[in-house]
N, CA, C and O atoms as a Maestro MAE file, in Angstrom:
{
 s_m_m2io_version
 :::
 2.0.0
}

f_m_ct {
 s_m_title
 :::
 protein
 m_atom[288] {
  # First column is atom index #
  i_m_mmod_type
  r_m_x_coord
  r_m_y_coord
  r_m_z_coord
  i_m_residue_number
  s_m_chain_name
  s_m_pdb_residue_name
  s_m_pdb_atom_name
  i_m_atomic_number
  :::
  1 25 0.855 -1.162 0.000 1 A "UNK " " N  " 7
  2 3 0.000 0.000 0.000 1 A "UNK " " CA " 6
  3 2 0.897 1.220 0.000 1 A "UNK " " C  " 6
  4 15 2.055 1.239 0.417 1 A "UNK " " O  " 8
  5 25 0.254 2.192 -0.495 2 A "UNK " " N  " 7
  6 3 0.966 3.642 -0.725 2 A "UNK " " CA " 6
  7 2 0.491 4.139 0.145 2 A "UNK " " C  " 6
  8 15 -0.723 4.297 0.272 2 A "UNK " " O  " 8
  9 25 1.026 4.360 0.636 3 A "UNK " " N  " 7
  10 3 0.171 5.408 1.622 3 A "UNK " " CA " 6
  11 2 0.247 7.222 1.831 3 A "UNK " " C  " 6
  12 15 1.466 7.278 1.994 3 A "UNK " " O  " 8
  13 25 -0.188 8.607 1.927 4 A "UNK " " N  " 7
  14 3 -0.389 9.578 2.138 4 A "UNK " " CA " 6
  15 2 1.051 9.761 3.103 4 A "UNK " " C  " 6
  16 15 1.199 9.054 4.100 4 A "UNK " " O  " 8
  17 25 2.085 10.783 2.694 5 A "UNK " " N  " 7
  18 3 2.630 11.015 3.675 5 A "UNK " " CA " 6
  19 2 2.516 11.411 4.852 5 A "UNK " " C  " 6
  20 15 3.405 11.225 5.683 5 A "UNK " " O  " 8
  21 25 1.418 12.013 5.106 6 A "UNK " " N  " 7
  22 3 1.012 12.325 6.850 6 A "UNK " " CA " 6
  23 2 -0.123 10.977 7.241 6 A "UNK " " C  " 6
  24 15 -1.095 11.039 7.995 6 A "UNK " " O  " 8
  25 25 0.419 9.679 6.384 7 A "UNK " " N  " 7
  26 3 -0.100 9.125 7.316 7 A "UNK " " CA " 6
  27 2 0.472 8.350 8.272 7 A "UNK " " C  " 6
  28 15 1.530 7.748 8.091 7 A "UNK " " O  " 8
  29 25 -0.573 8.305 9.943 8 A "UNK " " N  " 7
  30 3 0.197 8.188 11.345 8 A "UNK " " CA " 6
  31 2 -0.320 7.214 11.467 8 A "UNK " " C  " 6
  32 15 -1.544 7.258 11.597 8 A "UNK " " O  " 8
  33 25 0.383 5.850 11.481 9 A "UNK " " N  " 7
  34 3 0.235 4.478 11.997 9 A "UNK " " CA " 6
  35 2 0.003 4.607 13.320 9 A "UNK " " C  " 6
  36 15 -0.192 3.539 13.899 9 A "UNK " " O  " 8
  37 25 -0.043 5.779 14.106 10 A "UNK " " N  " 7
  38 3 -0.622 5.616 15.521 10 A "UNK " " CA " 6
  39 2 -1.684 6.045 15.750 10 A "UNK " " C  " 6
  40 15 -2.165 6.165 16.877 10 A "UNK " " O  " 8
  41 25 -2.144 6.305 14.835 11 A "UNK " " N  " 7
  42 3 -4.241 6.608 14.729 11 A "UNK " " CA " 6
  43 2 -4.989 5.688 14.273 11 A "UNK " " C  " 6
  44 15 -6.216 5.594 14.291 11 A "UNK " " O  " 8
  45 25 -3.983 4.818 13.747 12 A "UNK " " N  " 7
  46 3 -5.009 2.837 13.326 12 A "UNK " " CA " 6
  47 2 -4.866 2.540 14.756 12 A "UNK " " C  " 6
  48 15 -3.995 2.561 15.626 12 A "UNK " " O  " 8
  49 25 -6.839 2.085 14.529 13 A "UNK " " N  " 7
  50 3 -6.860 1.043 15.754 13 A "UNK " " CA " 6
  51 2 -7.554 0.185 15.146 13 A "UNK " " C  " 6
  52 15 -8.036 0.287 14.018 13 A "UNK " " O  " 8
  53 25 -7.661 -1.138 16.259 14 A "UNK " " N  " 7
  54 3 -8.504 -1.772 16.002 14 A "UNK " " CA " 6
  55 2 -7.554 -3.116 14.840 14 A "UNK " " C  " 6
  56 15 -6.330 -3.133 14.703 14 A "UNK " " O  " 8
  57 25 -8.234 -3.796 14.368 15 A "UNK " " N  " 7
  58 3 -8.085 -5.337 13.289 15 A "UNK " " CA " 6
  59 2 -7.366 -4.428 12.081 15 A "UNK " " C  " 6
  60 15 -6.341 -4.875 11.566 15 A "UNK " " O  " 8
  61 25 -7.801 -3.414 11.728 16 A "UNK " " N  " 7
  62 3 -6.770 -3.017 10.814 16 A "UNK " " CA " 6
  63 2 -5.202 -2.247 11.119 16 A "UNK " " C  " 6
  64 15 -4.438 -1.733 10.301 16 A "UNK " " O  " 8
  65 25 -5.080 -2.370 12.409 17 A "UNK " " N  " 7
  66 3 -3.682 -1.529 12.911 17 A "UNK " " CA " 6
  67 2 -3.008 -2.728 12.319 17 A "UNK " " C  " 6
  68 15 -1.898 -2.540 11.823 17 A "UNK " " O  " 8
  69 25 -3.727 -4.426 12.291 18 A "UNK " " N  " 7
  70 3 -2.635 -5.213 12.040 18 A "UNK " " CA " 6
  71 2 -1.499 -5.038 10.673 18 A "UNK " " C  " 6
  72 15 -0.272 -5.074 10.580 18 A "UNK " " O  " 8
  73 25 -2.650 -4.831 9.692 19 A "UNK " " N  " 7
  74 3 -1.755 -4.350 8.500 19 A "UNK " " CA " 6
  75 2 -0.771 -3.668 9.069 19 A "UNK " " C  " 6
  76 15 -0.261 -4.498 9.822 19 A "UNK " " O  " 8
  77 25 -0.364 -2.975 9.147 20 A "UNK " " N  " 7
  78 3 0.536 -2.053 9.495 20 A "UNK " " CA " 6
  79 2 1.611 -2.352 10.658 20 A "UNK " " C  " 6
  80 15 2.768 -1.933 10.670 20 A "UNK " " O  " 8
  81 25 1.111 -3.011 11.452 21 A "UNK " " N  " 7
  82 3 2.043 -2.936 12.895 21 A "UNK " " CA " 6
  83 2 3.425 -4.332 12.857 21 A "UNK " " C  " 6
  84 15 4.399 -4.438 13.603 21 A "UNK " " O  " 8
  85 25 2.941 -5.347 11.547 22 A "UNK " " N  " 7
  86 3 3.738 -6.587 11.800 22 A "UNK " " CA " 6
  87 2 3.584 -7.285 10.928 22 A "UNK " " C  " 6
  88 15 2.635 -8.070 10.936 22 A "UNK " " O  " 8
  89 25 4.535 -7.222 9.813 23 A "UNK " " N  " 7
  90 3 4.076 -8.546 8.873 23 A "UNK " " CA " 6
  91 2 3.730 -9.569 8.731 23 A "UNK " " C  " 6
  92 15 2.946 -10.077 7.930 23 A "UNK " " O  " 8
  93 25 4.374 -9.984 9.607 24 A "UNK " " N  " 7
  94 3 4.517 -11.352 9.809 24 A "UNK " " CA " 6
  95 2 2.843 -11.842 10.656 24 A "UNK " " C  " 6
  96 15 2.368 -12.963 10.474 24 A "UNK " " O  " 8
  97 25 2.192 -10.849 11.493 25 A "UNK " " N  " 7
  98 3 1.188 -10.940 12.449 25 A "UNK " " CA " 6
  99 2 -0.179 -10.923 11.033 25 A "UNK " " C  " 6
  100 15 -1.186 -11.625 10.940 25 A "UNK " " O  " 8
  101 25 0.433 -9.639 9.947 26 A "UNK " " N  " 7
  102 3 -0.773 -9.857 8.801 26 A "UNK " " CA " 6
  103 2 -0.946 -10.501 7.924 26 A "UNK " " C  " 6
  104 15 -1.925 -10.647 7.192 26 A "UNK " " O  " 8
  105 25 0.463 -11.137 7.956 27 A "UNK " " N  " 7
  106 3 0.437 -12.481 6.668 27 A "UNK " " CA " 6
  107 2 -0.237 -13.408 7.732 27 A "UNK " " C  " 6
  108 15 -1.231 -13.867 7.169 27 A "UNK " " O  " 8
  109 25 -0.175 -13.832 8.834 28 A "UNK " " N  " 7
  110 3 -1.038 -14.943 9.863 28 A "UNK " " CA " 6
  111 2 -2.624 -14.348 9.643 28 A "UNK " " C  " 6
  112 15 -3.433 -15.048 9.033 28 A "UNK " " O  " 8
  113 25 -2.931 -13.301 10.063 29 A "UNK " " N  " 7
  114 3 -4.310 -12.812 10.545 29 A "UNK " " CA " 6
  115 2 -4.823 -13.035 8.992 29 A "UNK " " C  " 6
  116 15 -5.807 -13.703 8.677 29 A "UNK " " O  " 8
  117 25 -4.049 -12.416 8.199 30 A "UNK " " N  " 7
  118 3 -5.358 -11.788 6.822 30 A "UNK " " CA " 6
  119 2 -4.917 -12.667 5.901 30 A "UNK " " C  " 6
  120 15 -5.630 -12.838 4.913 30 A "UNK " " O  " 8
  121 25 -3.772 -13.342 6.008 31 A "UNK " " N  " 7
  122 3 -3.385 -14.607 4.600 31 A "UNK " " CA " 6
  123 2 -3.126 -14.007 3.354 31 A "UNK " " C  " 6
  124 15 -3.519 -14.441 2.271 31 A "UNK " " O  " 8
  125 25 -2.200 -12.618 3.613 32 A "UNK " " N  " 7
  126 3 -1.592 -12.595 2.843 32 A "UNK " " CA " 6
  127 2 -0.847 -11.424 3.139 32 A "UNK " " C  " 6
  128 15 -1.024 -10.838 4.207 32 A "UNK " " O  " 8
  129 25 0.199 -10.916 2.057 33 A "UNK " " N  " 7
  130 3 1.283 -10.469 2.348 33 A "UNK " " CA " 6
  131 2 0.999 -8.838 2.318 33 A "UNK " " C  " 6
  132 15 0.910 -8.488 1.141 33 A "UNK " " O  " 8
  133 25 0.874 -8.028 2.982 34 A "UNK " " N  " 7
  134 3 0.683 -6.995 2.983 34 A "UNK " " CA " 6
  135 2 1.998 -6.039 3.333 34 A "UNK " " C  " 6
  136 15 2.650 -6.081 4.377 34 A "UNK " " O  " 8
  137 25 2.181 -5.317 2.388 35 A "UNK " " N  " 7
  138 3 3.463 -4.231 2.241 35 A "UNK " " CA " 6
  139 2 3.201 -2.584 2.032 35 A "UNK " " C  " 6
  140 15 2.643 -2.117 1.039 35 A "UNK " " O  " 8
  141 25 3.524 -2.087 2.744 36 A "UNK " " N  " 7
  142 3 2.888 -0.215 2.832 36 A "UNK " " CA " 6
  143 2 4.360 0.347 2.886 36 A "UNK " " C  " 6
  144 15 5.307 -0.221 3.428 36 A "UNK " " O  " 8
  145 25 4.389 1.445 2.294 37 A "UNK " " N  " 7
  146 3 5.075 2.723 2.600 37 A "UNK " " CA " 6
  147 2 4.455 3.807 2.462 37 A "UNK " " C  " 6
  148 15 3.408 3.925 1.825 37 A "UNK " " O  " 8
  149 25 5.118 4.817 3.122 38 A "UNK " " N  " 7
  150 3 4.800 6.448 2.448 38 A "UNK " " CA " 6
  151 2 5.048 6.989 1.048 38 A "UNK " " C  " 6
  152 15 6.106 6.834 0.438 38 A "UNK " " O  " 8
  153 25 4.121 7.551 0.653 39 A "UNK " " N  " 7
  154 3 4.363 7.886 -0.779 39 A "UNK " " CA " 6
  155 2 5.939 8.649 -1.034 39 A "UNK " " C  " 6
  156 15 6.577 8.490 -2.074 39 A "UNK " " O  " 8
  157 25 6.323 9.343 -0.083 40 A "UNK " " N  " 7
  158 3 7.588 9.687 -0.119 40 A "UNK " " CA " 6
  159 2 8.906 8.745 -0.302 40 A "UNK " " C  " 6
  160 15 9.896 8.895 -1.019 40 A "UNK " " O  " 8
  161 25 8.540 7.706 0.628 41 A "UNK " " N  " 7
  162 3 9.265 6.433 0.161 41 A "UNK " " CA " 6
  163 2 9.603 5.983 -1.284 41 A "UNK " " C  " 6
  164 15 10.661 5.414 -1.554 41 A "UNK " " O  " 8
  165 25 8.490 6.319 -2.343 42 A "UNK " " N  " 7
  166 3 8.355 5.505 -3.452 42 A "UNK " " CA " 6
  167 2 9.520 6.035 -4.225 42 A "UNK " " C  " 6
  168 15 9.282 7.084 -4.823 42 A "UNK " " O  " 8
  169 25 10.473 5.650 -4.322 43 A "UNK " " N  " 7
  170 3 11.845 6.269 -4.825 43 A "UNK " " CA " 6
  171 2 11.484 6.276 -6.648 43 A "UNK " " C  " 6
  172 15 11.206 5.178 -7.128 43 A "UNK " " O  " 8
  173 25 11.495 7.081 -7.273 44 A "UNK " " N  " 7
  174 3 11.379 6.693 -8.792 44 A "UNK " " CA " 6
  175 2 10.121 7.136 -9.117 44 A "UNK " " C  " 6
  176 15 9.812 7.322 -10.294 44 A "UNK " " O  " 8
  177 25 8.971 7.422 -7.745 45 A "UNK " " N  " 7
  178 3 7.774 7.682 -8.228 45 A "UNK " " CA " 6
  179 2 7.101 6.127 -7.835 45 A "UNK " " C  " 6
  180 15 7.667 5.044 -7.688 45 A "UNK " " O  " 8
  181 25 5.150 6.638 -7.699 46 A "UNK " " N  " 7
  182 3 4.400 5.277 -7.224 46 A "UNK " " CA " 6
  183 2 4.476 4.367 -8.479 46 A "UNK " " C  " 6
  184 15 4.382 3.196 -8.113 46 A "UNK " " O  " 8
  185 25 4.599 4.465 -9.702 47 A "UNK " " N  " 7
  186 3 4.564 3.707 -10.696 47 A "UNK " " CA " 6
  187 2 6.032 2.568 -10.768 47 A "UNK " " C  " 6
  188 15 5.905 1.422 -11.199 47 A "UNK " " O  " 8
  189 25 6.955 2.946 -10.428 48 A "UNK " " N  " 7
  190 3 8.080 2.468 -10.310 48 A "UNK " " CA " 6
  191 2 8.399 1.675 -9.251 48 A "UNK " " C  " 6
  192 15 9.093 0.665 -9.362 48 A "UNK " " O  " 8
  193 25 7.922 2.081 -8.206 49 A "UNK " " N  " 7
  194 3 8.057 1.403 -6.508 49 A "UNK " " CA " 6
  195 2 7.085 0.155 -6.611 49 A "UNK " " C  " 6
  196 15 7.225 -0.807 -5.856 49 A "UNK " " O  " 8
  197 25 5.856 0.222 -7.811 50 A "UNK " " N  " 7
  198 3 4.668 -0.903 -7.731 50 A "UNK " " CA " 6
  199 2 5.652 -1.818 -8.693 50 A "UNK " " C  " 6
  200 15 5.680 -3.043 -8.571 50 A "UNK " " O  " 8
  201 25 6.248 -1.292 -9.410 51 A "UNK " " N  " 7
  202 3 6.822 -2.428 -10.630 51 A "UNK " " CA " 6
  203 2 7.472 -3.048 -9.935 51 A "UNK " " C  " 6
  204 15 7.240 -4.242 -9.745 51 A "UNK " " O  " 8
  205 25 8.662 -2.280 -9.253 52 A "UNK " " N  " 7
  206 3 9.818 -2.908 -8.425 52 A "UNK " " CA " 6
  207 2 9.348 -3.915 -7.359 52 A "UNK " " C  " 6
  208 15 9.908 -4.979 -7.098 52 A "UNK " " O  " 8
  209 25 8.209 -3.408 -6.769 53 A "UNK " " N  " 7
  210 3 7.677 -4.671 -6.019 53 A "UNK " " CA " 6
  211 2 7.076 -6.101 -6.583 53 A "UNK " " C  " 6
  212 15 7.127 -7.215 -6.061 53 A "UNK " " O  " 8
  213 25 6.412 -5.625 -7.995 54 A "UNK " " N  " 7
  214 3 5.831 -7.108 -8.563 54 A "UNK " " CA " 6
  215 2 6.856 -7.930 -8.742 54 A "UNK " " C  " 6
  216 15 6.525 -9.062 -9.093 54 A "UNK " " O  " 8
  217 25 8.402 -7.665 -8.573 55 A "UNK " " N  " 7
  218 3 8.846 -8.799 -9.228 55 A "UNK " " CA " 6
  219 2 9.542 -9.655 -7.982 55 A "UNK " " C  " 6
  220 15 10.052 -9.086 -7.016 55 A "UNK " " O  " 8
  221 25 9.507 -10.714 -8.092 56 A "UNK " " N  " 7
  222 3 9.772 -11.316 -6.623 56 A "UNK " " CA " 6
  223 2 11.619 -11.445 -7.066 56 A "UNK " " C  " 6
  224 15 12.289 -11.261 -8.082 56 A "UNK " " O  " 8
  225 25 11.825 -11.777 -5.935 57 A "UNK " " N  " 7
  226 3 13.612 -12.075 -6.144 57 A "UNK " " CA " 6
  227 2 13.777 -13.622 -7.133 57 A "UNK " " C  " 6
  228 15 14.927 -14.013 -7.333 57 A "UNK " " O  " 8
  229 25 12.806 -14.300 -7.615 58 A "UNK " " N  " 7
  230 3 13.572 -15.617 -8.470 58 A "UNK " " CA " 6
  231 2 13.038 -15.017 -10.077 58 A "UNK " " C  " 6
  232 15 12.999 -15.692 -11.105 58 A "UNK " " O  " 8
  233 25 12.738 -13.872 -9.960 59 A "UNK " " N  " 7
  234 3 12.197 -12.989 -11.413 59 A "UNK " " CA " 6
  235 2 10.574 -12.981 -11.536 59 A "UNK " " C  " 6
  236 15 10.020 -11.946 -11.907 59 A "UNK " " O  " 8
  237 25 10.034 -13.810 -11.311 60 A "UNK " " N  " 7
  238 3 8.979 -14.006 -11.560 60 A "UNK " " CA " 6
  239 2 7.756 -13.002 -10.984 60 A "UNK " " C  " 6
  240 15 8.147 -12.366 -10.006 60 A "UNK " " O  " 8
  241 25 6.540 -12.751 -11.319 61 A "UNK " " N  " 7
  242 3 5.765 -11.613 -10.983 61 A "UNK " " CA " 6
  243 2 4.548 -12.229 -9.934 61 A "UNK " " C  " 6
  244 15 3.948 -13.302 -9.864 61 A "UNK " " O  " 8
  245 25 4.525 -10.934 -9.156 62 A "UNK " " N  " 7
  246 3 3.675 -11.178 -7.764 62 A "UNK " " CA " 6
  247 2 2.657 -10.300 -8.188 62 A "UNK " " C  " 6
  248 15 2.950 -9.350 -8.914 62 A "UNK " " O  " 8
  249 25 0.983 -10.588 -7.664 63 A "UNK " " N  " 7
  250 3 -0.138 -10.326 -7.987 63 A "UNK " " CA " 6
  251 2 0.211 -8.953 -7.098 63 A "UNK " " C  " 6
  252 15 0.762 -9.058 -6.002 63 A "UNK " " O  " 8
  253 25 -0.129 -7.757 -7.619 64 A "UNK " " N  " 7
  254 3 -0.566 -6.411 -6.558 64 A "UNK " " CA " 6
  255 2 -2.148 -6.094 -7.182 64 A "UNK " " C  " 6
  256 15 -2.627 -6.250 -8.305 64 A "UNK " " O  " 8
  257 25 -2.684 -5.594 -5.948 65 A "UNK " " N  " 7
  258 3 -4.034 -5.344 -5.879 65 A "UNK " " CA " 6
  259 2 -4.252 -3.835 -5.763 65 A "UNK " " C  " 6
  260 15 -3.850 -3.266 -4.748 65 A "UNK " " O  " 8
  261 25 -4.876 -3.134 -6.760 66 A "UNK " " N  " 7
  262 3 -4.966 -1.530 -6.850 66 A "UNK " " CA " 6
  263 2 -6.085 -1.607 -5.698 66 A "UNK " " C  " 6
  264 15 -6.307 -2.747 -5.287 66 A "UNK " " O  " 8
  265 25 -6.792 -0.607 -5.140 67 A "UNK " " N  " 7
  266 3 -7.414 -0.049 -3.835 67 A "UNK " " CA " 6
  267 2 -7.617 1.363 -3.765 67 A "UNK " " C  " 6
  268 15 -6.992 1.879 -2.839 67 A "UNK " " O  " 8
  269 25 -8.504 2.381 -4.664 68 A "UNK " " N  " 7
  270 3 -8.714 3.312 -4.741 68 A "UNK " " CA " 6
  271 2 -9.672 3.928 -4.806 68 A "UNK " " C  " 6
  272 15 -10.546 3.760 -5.656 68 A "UNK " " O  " 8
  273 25 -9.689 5.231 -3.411 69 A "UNK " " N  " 7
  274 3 -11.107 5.615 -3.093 69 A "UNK " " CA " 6
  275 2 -11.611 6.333 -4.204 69 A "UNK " " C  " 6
  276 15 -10.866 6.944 -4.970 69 A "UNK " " O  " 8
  277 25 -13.346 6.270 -4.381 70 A "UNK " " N  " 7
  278 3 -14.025 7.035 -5.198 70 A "UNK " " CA " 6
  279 2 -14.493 8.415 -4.538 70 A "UNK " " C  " 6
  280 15 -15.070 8.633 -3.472 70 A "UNK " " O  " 8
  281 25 -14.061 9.233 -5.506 71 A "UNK " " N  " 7
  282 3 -14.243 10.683 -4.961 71 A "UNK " " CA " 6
  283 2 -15.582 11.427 -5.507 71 A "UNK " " C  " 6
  284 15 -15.820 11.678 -6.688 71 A "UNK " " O  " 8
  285 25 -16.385 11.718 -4.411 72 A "UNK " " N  " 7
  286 3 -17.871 12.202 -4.756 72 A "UNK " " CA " 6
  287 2 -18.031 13.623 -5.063 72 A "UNK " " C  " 6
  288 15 -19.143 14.074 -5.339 72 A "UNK " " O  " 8
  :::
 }
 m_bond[287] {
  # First column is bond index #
  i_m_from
  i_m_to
  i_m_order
  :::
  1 1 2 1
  2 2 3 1
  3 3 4 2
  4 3 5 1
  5 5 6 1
  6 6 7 1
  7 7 8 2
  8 7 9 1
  9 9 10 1
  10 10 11 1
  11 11 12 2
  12 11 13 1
  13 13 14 1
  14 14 15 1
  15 15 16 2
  16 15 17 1
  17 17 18 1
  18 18 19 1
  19 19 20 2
  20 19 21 1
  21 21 22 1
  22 22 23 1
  23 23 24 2
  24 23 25 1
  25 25 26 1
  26 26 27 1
  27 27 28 2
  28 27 29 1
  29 29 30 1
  30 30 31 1
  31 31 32 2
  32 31 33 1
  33 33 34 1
  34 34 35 1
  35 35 36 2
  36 35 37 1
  37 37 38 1
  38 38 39 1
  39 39 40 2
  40 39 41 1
  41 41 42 1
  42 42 43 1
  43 43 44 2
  44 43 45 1
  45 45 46 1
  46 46 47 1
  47 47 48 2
  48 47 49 1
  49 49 50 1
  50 50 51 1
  51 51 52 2
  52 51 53 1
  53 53 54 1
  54 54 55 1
  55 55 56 2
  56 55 57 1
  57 57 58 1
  58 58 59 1
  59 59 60 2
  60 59 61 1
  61 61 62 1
  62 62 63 1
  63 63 64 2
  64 63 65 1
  65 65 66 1
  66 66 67 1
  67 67 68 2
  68 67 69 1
  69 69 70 1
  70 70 71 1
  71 71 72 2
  72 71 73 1
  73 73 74 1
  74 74 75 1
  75 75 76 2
  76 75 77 1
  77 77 78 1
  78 78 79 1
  79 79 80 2
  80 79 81 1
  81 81 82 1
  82 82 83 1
  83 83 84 2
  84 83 85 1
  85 85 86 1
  86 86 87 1
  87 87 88 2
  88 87 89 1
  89 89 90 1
  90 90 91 1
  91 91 92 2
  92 91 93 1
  93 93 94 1
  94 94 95 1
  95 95 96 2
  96 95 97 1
  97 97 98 1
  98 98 99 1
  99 99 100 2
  100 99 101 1
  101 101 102 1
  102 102 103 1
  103 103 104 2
  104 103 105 1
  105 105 106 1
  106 106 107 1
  107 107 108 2
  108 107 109 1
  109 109 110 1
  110 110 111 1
  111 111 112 2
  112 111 113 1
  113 113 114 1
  114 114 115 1
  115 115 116 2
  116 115 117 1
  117 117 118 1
  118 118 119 1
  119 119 120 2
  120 119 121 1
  121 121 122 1
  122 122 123 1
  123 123 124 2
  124 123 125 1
  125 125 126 1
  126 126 127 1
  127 127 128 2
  128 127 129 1
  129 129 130 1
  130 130 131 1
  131 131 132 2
  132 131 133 1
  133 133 134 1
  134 134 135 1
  135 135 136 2
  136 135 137 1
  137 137 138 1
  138 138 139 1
  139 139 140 2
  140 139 141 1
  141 141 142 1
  142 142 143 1
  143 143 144 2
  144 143 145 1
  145 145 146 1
  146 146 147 1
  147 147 148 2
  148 147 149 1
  149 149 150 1
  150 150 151 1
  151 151 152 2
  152 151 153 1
  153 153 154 1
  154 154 155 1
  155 155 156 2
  156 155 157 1
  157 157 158 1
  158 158 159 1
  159 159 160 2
  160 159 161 1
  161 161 162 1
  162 162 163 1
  163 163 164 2
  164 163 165 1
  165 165 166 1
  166 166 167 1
  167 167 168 2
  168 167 169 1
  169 169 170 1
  170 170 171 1
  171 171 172 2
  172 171 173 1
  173 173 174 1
  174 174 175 1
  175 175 176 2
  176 175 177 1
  177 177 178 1
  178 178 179 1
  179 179 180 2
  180 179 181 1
  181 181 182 1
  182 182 183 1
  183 183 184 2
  184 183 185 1
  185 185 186 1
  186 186 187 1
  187 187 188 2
  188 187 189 1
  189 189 190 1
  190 190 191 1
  191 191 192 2
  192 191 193 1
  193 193 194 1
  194 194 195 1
  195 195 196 2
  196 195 197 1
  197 197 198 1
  198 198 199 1
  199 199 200 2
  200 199 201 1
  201 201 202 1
  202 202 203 1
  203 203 204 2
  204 203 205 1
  205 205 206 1
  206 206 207 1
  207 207 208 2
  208 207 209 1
  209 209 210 1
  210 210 211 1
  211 211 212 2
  212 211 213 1
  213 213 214 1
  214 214 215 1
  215 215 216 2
  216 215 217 1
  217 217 218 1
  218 218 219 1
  219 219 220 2
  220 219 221 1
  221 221 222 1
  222 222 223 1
  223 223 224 2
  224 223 225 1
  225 225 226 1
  226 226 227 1
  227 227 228 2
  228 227 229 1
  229 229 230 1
  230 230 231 1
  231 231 232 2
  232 231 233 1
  233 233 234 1
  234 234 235 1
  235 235 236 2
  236 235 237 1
  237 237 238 1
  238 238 239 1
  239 239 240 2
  240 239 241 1
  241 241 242 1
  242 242 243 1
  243 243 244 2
  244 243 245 1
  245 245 246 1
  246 246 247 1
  247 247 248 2
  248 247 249 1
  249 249 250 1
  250 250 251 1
  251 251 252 2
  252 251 253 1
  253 253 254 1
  254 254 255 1
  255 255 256 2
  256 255 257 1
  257 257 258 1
  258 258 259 1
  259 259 260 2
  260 259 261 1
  261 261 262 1
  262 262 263 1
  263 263 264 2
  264 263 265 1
  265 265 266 1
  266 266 267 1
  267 267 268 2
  268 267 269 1
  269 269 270 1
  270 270 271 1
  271 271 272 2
  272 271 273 1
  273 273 274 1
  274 274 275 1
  275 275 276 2
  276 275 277 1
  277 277 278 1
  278 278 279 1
  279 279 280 2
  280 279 281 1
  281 281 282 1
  282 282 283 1
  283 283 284 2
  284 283 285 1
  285 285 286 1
  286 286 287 1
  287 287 288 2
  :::
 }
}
């Protein structure tokens, strides 16, 4: 996940702080692999940081799931 640079992992509460607080706790809880940074993080830009992540280390490509709010 990309996340908003002002966003504060200490204002998640609740079943979804898990994303965030422990990988290893959200790959157990939710069954699957969940990965976040700050958009500032995304070195190259968000388009580049998503590529760089699909590809796993033996080359081969990992499913990412887009997640984007609709604006009214």
């Amino acid at each position: 996940m990309i996340m908003d640079d002002k966003f504060d992992m200490g204002s998640v509460v609740g079943e979804p702080r898990i994303l965030f607080a422990d990988h290893g706790t959200a790959q157990d809880h939710f069954g699957a692999s969940v990965f976040w940074m700050r958009r500032m993080a995304a070195i190259g830009g968000e388009q580049a940081a998503i590529e760089d992540w699909q590809i796993k280390r033996d080359g081969t490509e990992r499913g990412i799931v887009e997640i984007t709010v609709e604006k009214s």
